[in-house]
C-alpha positions in Angstrom: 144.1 33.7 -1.5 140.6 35.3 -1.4 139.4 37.7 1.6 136.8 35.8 4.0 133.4 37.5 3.2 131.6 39.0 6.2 129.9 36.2 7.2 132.7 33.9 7.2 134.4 36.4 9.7 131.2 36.3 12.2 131.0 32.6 11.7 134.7 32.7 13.2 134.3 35.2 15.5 131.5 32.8 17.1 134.2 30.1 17.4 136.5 31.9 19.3 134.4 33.0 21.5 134.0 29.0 22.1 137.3 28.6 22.5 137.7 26.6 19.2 139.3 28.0 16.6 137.7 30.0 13.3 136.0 27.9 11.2 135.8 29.2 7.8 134.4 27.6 5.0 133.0 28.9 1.7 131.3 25.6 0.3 128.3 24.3 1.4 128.9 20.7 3.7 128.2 18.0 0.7 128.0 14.2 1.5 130.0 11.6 0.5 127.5 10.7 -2.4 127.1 14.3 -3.4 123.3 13.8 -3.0 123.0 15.9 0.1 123.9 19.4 0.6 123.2 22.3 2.4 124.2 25.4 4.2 124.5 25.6 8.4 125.3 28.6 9.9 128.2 27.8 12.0 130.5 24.8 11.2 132.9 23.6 14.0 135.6 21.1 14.6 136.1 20.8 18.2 139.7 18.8 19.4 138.6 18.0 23.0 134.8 17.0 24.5 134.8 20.0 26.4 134.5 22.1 24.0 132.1 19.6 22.0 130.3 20.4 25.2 130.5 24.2 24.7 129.7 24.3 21.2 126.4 22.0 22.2 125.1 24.6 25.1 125.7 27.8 23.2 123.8 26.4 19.8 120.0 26.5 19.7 119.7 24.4 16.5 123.2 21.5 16.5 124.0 18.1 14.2 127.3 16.3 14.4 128.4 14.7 11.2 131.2 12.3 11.0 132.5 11.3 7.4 129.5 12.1 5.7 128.3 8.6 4.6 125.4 8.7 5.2 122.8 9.1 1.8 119.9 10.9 3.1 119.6 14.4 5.2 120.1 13.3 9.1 123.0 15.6 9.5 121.5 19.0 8.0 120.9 21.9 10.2 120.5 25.6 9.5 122.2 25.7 13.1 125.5 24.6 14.0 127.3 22.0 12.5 129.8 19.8 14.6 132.6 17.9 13.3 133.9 15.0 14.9 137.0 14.8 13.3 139.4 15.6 15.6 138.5 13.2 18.1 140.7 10.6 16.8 142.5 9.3 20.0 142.4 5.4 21.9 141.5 6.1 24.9 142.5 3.1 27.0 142.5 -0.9 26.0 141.5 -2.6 29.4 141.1 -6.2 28.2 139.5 -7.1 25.2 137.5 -4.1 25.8 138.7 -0.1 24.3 137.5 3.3 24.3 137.9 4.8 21.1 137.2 8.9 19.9 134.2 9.1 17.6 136.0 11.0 15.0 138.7 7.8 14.4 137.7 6.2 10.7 137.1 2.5 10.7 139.7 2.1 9.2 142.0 4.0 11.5 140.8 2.3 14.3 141.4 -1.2 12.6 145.0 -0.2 12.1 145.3 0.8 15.8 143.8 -2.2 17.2 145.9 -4.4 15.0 149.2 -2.8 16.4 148.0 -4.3 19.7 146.9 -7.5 18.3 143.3 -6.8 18.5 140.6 -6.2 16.1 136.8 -5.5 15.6 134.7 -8.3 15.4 133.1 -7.8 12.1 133.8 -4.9 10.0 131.7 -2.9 6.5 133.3 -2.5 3.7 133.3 1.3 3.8 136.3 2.0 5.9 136.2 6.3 5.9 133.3 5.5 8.3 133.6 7.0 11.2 132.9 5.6 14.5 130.1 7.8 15.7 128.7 7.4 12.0 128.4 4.0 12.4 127.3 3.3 15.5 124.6 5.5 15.4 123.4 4.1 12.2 123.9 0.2 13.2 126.4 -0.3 10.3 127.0 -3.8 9.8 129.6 -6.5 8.2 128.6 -10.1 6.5 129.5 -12.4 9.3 126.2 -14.7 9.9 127.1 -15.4 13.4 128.1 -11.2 14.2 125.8 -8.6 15.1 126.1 -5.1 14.1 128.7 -2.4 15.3 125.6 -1.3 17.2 124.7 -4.7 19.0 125.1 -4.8 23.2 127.8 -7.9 22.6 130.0 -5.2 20.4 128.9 -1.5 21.7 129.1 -1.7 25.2 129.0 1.9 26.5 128.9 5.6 24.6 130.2 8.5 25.8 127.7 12.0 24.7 127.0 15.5 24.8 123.4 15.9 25.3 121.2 19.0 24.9 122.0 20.3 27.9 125.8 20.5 27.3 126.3 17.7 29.3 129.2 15.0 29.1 127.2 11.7 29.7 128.7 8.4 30.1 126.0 5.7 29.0 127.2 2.2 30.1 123.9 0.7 32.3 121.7 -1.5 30.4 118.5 0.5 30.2 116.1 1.9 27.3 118.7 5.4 27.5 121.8 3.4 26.2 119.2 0.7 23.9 118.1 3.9 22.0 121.7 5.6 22.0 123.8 2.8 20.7 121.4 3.6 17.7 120.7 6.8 18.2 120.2 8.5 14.6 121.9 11.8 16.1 118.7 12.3 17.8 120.1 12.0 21.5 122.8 14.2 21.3 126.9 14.2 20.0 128.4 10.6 20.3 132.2 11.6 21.3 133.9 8.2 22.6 132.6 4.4 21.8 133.7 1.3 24.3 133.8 -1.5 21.6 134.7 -5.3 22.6 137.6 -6.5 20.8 138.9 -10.1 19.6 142.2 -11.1 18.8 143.9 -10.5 15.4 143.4 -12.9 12.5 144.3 -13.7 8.9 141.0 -13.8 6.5 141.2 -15.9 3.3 139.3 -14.2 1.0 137.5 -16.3 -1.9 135.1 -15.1 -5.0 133.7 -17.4 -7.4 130.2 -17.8 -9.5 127.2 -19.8 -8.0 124.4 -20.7 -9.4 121.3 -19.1 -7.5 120.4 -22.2 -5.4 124.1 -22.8 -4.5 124.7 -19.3 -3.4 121.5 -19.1 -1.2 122.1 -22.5 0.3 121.7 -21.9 4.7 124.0 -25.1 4.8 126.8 -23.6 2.0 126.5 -19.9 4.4 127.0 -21.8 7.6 130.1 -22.6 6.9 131.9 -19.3 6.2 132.6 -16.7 8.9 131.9 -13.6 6.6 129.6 -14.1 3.5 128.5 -12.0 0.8 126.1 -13.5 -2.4 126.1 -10.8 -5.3 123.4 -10.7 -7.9 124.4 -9.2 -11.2 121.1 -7.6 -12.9 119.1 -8.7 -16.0 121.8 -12.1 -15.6 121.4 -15.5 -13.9 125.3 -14.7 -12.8 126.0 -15.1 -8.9 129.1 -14.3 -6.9 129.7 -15.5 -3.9 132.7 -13.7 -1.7 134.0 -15.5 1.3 135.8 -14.6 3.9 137.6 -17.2 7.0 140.0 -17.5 9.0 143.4 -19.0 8.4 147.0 -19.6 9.0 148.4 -19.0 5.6 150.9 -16.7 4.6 149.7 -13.7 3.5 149.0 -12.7 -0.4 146.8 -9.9 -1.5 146.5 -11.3 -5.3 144.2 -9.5 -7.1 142.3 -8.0 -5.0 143.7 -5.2 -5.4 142.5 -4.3 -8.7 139.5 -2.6 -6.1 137.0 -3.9 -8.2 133.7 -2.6 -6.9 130.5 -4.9 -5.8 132.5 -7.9 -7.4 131.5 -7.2 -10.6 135.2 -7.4 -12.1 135.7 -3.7 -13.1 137.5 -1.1 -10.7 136.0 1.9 -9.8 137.1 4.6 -12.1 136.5 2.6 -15.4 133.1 1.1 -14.2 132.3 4.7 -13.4 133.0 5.9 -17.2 130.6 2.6 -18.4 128.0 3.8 -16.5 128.4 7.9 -16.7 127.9 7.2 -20.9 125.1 4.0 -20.6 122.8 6.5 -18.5 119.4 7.4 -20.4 120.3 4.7 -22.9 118.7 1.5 -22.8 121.1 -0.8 -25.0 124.1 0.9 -23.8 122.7 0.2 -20.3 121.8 -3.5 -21.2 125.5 -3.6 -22.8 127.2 -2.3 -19.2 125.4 -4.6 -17.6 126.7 -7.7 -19.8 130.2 -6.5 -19.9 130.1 -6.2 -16.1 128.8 -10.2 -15.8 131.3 -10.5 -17.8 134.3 -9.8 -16.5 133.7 -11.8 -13.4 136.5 -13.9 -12.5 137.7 -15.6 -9.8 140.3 -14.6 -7.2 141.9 -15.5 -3.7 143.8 -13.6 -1.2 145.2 -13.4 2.4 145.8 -10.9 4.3 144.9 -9.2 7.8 141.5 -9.4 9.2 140.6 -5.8 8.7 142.6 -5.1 5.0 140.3 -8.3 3.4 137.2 -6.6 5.4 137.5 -3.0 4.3 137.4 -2.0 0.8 139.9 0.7 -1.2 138.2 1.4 -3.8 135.3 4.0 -4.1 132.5 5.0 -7.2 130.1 7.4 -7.3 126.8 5.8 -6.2 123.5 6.2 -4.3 123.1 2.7 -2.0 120.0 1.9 -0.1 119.6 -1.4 1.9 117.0 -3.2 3.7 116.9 -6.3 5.7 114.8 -8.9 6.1 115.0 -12.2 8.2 116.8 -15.0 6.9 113.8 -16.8 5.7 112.6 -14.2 3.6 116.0 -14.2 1.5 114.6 -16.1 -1.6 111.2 -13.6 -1.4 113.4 -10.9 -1.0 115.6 -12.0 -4.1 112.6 -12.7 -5.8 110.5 -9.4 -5.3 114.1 -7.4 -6.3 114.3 -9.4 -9.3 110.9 -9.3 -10.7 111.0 -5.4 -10.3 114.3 -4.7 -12.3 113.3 -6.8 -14.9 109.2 -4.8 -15.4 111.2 -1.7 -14.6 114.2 -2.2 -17.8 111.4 -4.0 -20.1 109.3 -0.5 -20.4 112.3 1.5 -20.5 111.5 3.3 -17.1 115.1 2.4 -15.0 117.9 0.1 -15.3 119.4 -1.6 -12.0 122.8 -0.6 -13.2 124.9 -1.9 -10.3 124.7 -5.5 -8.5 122.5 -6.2 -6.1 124.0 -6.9 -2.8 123.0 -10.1 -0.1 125.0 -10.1 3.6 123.9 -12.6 6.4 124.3 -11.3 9.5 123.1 -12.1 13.2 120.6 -10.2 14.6 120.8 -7.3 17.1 120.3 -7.7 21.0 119.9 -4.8 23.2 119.1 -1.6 20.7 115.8 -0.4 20.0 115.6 0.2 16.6 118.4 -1.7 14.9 117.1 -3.0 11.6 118.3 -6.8 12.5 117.5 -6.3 16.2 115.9 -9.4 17.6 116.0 -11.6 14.6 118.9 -13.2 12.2 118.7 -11.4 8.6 119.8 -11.3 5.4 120.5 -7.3 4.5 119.6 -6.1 0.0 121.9 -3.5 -0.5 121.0 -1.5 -3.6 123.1 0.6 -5.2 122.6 3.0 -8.5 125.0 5.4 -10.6 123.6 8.8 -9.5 123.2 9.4 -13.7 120.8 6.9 -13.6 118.2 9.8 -12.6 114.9 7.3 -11.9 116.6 6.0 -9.0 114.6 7.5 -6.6 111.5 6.0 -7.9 112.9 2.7 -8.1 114.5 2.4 -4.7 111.0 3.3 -3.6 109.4 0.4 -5.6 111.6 -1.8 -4.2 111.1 -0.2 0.0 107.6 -0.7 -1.0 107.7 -4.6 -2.1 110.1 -5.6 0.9 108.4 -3.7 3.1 105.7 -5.7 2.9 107.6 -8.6 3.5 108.7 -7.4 6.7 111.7 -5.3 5.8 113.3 -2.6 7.7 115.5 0.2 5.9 119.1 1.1 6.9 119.2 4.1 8.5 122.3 5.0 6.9 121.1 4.7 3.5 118.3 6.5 1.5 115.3 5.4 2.0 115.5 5.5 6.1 112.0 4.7 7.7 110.9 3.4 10.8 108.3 1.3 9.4 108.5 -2.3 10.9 110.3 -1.3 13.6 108.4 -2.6 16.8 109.7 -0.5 19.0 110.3 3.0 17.6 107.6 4.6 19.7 110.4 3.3 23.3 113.1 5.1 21.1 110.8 8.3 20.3 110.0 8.6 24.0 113.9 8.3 24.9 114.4 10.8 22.4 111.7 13.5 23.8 113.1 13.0 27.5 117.0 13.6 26.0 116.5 16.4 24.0 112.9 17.5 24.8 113.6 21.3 23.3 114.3 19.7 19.8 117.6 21.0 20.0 119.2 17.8 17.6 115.7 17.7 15.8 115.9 18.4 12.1 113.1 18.0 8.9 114.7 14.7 8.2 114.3 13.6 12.1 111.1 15.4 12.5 109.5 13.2 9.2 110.4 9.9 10.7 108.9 11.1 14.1 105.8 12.2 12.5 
């Protein structure tokens, strides 16, 4: 095993005198993606919130990351860098209410709940989230009747460290804990969530082609209690994935075969297609085809949280943006009409399928992207080969943006534009932390 260069040995000589442990790491801290990277000074991975607390008031520059899901540079300091991951512990259940550690995966707190009988209400599909992560990003499931994690009916307190290296429980309803439950990492370290909880239940999960009227119907969308339409580029090819409640016996089919985006091919072999179809245009235009075609239907039944949450992962860049309900066939429309200019010239091919989730809209945050009014969320997503995707992704901010859009603000492309009340949130923000301590260039762009 290598020696620990010099600055390895002062970056763990720092922790100790925290109390926490050397931290040594010779890599630079890279996203999930691999799109983000950079270098802090100090990396930490505090066990208990007192010494989150410690590591807070000794830093003059801090970020927390959780999983690293995010797709754009929120977490990147030249300071300290603060890993949640061990805080992983339930806290207490009191009702249908619990207090989980901000470091616990969504997918470890599913399985928790579930050995109690209780679950989330509405879950992503990217279960190495971690609870902090998502919270502070208002990450969302496909249930049209559900609100995000973030939403006042699911997040009903935080726990945080703020800049003083203070321990604050957040739990009245005022603009503090409206900006916090989507906070951005802007108010301070999220360490504990109080999420409500519903009982356990078996999902039936269904996919199947629609045509595009079918799949967009209000009436065919009411009727499920998780809904996902899929739109496979440069096709007329629909998918519709459903997901409801029911007493069968459970059967996993399938399902898992992982395939990714229900475009019928698992992750590692769609990520081969892609890897040799980028920078060609009829390879691209033949990955595309063999993806509509290898659509087929499928059923399975199984716990609530294990039909939610997906097991299979690619390589891939994902922005989103939602829009209200409405807007869904202008939204559709505006996507569509861009991916087919963009592969006609040459310029980009939309080389993955283009995502629709209905969800109900936010109460009691500030800046959630569906706060205030029911939406339909366009996830993008593109093989990071596929180099224009930048450009493209902007094209398409640009087009719904002007339909009324507002970006995720896990996903590239964050931006508070549309966002009625950002300038309440900024204020909360400059009264939390008003020495810039959790400030950062990717924070300090959106703030202008």
């Amino acid at each position: 095993m290598p020696s620990p260069t010099r600055r390895e040995l002062l970056l763990g000589a720092g922790a100790l005198a925290l109390g926490l442990g050397p931290v040594a790491h010779a890599e630079p801290w890279t996203n999930q993606a691999g799109n983000v990277t950079f270098d802090p000074r100090q990396r930490l991975a505090p066990s208990t919130v007192d010494e989150v607390a410690a590591a807070v008031k000794a830093a003059k520059k801090v970020k927390a990351v959780g999983g690293g899901h995010s797709f754009h540079r929120g977490t990147e300091t030249e300071g300290t860098l603060i890993s949640v991951e061990n805080l992983r512990a339930q806290r207490a259940l009191d009702g249908d209410a619990v207090w989980l550690e901000a470091g616990l995966t969504l997918r470890e707190a599913s399985e928790l709940l579930a050995a109690q009988g209780r679950a989330l209400p509405s879950l992503p599909s990217g279960g190495d989230q971690t609870l902090g992560g998502a919270v502070s990003t208002a990450t969302h499931g496909g249930n049209p009747t559900c609100g995000s994690l973030s939403d006042g009916d699911s997040l009903l307190a935080l726990e945080l460290v703020d800049a003083a290296g203070a321990v604050r429980t957040l739990e009245v309803e005022d603009d503090t804990l409206a900006a916090a439950r989507v906070g951005l990492g802007a108010l301070g370290v999220i360490t504990a969530v109080k999420l409500r909880t519903v009982p356990t239940t078996a999902l039936r999960l269904k996919r199947g082609l629609v045509s595009e009227w079918d799949g967009l119907n209000p009436e065919r969308i009411a009727q499920h209690d998780h809904y996902s339409l899929f739109w496979l580029p440069l096709s007329e090819r629909f998918v519709a994935v459903t997901r409801d409640e029911t007493t069968a016996e459970a059967h996993h089919g399938n399902v898992l075969r992982k395939d990714w985006r229900a475009c019928g091919l698992e992750p590692r072999a769609l990520g081969k297609l892609l890897r040799k179809a980028a920078g060609d245009a009829e390879a691209s235009e033949r990955a595309l085809a063999r993806m509509a075609g290898a659509v087929e239907s499928f059923e399975a039944v199984g716990p609530d949280h294990e039909i939610q949450l997906t097991t299979g992962s690619l390589s891939a860049i994902e922005a989103a943006w939602a829009l209200p309900r409405e807007s869904a066939e202008d939204g559709l429309r505006a996507i569509r009409e861009l991916t087919e200019a963009w592969a006609r010239d040459g310029r980009f091919f939309l080389n993955l399928p283009v995502e629709m989730r209905w969800v109900r809209g936010d109460r009691g945050t500030l800046i959630s992207p569906t706060q205030g009014r029911d939406s339909v969320v366009f996830g993008l997503a593109s093989h990071p080969d596929f180099v224009r995707w930048p450009d493209f992704f902007a094209a398409v901010g640009k087009s719904l943006g002007a339909l009324g859009a507002r970006a995720h603000w896990g996903k590239h492309g964050a931006s508070p534009r549309n966002h009625p009340e950002w300038e309440r949130f900024a204020a909360v923000r400059e009264a939390m932390d008003p020495g810039g301590k959790f400030l950062n260039p990717w924070l300090e762009g959106l703030l202008g």
